[in-house]
N, C-alpha and C positions, 0 to 999 in steps of 0.2 A: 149181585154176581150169581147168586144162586139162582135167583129167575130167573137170571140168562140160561144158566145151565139148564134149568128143566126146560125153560121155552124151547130151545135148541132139543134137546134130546125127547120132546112131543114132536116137534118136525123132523128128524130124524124116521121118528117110530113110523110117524103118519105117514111117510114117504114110502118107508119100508110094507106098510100094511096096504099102499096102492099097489106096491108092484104085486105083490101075492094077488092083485086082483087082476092083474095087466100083465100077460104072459111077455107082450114083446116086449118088456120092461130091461133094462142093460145094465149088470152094475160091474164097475172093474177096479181092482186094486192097484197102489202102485207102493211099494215098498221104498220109501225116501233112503233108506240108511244103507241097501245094496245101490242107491243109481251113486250115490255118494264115494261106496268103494269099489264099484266097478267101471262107470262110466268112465270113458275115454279123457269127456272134457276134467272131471273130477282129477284123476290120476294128475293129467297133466299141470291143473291147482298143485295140486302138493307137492310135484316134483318144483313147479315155479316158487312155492315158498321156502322149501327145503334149498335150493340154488339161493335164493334170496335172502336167507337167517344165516345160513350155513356159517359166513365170517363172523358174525356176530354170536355164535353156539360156543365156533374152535377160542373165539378170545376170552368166552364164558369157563369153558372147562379149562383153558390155558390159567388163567387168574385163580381158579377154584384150584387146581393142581398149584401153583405156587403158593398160596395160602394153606394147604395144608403140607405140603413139605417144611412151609417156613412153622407153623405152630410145632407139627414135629422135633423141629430143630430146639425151639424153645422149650418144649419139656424136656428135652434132655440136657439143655446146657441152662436150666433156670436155678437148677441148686449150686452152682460154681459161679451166678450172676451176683454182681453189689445190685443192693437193692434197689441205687435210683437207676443201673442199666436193665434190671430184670421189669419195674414199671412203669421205664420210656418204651422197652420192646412189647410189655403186653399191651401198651396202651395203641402203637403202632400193628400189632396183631387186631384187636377189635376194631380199629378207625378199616382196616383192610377188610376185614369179615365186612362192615356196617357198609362200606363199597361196593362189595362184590353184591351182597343181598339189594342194593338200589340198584346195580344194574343187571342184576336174573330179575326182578320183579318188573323192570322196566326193558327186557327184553322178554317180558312171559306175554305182558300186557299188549306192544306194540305186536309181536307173532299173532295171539287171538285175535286182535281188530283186524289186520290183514287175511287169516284165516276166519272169521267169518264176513268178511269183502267177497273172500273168493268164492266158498259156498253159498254165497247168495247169488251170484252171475249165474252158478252152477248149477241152483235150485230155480231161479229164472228160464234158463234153456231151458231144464225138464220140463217146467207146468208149461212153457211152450209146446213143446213136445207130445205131452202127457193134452192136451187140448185137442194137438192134432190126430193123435193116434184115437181118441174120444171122438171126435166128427168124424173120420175117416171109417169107423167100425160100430158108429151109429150108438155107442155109451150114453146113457141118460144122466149116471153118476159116477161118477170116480172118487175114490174114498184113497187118502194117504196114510188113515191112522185108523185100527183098529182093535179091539180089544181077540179078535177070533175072524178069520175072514178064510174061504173055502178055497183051495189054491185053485179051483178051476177057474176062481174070478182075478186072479193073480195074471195082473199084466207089463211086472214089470221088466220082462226079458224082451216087452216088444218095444216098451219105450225105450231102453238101454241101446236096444240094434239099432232105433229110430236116431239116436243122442249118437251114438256111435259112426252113424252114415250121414248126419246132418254134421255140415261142418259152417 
């Protein structure tokens, strides 16, 4: 892995130290995490997930809200409980908690897989995009990820218009 790493970042450099030799050399930035919250196709992902968990959120907090009015109730009526009604109710309080936690965990889990289904359609059209707007403006490199990059090489408000107009 490590040799990966430096293999990778001696072509990187070596790339970097051609263009300093190569004026018409092109390099352009695209910022993955703004096409995400601004793109058109993006927004429209989350409003389709949000419409799509939504029943399944309200039945989450519905459950969550009667499990804790119902615990409520139990601490204030556990010191007037006989014993074996106070340790069928708590035992019926945890069996409800140990429910409600398999199904948030199993509605956290089925939300992520579908939200990242959607961000990959969504990161698909951009490198679509981000390729065209790359050949069309004559780009040698386009870089998604960096540590420091010069916002004049920052191209991600033309890929967005591009993602925004391509339908």
């Amino acid at each position: 892995m490590k040799y990966l790493s430096r293999h990778c970042l001696a072509v990187v450099l070596g790339v970097f130290a051609l263009a300093a030799h190569a004026e018409d050399f092109r390099v352009g930035f695209v910022n993955t995490d703004r096409i995400f919250r601004e793109a058109n196709t993006a927004k429209s992902a989350q409003a389709k997930l949000e419409q799509e968990f939504a029943r399944r959120e309200k039945e989450l907090t519905d459950m969550g809200t009667g499990l804790k009015s119902a615990s409520d109730k139990f601490e204030r009526e556990a010191s007037t409980l006989a014993e074996n009604q106070r340790a069928a109710r708590q035992k019926q309080l945890i069996d409800q908690d140990r429910e409600f936690q398999r199904k948030r965990r199993e509605f956290q889990e089925d939300l992520n897989a579908r939200k990242n289904e959607e961000l990959q359609q969504v990161l698909e059209r951009a490198n679509r995009v981000v390729k065209q707007v790359a050949e069309q403006e004559k780009y040698d490199l386009i870089v998604q990820e960096a540590v420091y990059i010069n916002p004049k090489h920052d191209i991600t408000d033309k890929v967005i218009k591009a993602l925004n107009g391509a339908r």
